[in-house]
Each structure stands twice: as structure tokens, then as C-alpha cells.
C-alpha positions in Angstrom: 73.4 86.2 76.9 75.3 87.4 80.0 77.0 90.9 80.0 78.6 92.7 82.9 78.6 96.4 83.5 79.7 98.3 86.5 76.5 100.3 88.4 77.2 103.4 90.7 74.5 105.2 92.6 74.2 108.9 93.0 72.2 111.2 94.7 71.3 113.3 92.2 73.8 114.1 89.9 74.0 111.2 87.4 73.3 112.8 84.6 76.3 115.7 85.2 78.3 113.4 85.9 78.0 110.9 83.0 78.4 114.1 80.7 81.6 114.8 82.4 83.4 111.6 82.3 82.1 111.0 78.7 83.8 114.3 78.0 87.1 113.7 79.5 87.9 109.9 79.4 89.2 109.4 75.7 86.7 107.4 73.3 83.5 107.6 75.5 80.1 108.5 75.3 76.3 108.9 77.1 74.2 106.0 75.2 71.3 106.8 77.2 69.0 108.6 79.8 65.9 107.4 81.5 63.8 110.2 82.6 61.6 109.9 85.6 57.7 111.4 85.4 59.3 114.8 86.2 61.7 115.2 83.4 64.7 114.5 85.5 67.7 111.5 84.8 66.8 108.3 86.8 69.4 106.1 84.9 72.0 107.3 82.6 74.2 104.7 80.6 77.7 105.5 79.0 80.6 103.7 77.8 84.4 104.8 79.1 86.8 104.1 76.6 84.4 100.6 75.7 83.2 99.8 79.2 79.7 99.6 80.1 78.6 101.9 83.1 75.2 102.5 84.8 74.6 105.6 87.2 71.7 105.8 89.0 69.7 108.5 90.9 68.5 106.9 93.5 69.1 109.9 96.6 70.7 110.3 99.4 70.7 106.6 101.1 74.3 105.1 99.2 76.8 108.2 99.2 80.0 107.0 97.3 83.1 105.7 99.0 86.6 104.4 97.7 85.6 100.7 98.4 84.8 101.1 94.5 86.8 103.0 91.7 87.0 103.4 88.2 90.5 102.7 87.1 91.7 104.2 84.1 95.2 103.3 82.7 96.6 105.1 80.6 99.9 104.9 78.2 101.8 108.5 78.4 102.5 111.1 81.6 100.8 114.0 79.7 97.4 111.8 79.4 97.9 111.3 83.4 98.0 114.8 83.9 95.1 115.7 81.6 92.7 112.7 83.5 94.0 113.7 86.6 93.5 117.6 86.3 90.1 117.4 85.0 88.9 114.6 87.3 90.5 116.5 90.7 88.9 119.8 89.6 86.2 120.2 92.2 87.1 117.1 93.5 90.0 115.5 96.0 93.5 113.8 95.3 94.2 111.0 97.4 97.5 108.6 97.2 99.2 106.5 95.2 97.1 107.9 91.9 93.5 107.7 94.1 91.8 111.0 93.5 88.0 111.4 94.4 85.8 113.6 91.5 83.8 116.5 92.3 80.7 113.9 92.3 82.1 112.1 94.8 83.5 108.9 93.0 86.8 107.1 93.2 89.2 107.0 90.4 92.9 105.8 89.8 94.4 107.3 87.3 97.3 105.2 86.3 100.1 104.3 84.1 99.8 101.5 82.1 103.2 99.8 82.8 102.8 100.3 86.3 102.1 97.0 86.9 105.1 95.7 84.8 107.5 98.6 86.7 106.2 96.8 90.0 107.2 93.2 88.9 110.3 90.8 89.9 113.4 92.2 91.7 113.0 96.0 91.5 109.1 95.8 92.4 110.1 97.5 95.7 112.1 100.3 95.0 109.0 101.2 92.3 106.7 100.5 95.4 108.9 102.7 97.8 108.4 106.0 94.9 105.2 105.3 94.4 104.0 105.3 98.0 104.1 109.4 98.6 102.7 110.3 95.5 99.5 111.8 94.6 99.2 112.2 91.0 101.7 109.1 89.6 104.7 110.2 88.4 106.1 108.0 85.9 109.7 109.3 85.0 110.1 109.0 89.2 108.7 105.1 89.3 110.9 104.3 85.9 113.8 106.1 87.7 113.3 103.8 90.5 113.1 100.6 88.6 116.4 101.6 87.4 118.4 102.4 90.5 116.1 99.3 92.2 
């Protein structure tokens, strides 16, 4: 059998961390810990919203960058804002719906017809609204689609 998960390394903090995004990305869950001969999480496993993700505690040699993000997409503006509040708390917004979490791993937080809005003819103008934007505003990019 072949299965593909995504794997993130951490310093320390896997275990934190996989609490927190179980708590705050809808239908997700810790399935397991593996503790090292001290009692503390070396591998913690969790779904997000049905995807399989592996963070490991392996110290200080791989810090996290945004050359790898979790993308969550997501149908309404208010369940933007709740991802995005709870995910920037602690952390760092970045463009275009890019934030960076308080562990220090990338997100976008992202409408789901964004890619549709972006599509054919009036692609542009949505490209041209979304580019100054931090937290994606979707009434804006629909506007844009519109007047595009």
C-alpha cells in the first residue's frame, strides 16, 4: 500500500503545535504521540480536515521557511477570518493570504473560489486586488471579477 502524508520538522514544539491546529482547523484531530525515553513528544501525527500530517522534534538544525505551507481553503469570509486570527496570533501575516503561525510554519488561508475568481478574462483585475492584501478579502476579489 502507498500513502502520502506531508512531514514538518520542529524544534521542539510539535506537540503544541499539533494541539493547536487540531483545535482550530475545522474536523481535525491528534491521532498520535511518540514519546522519547524522557517523556517528551518525538513524533506527533494529526489529521487537518482529513489530511495526514507528521511533525517531528528533531531540534534546531531545519527551522521552518515558506518554501512549504499548509494551504487551507476555505468556503465563507467569516471562516477566513476565524483561520486567519487564530493562526496570526503569535505569529506573522505575510501577502496575498501567506501568514506564518506563532511555531513558525507557513499557511495560506484562502478562499475556495479563488482559483475560479482568477480564471479566463477577468483573472487579472482579481490578480491586481489580490496582490496588496494580507488576509484575502473576498467581497474585494468578487468585486473585482465584476468590474474586470
Amino acid at each position: 500500500m502507498t500513502s502520502v502524508s506531508t512531514f514538518f520538522w520542529f524544534d521542539t514544539a510539535a506537540e503544541p503545535a499539533a494541539e493547536f491546529y487540531a483545535a482550530v482547523v475545522p474536523d481535525s484531530r491528534v491521532t498520535s504521540v511518540t514519546r522519547g525515553d524522557d517523556g517528551s513528544a518525538f513524533i506527533v501525527t494529526l489529521e487537518l480536515a482529513g489530511h495526514a500530517v507528521t511533525l517531528l522534534n528533531g531540534g534546531p538544525a531545519h527551522p521552518q521557511t515558506d518554501a512549504a505551507s499548509i494551504q487551507v481553503l476555505l468556503d465563507t469570509q467569516d471562516e477566513v477570518d476565524r483561520l486567519w486570527d487564530a493562526l496570526t496570533e503569535g505569529g506573522k501575516p505575510g501577502p496575498c493570504g501567506w501568514l506564518t503561525d506563532r511555531y513558525g510554519l507557513a499557511w495560506q488561508v484562502v478562499p475556495s473560489e479563488l482559483p475560479d475568481l482568477m480564471s479566463g478574462e477577468r483573472g487579472a483585475a482579481v490578480s491586481a486586488a489580490l496582490r496588496p492584501m494580507s488576509k484575502i478579502d473576498l467581497k474585494a476579489l468578487r468585486d473585482a471579477h465584476e468590474r474586470g
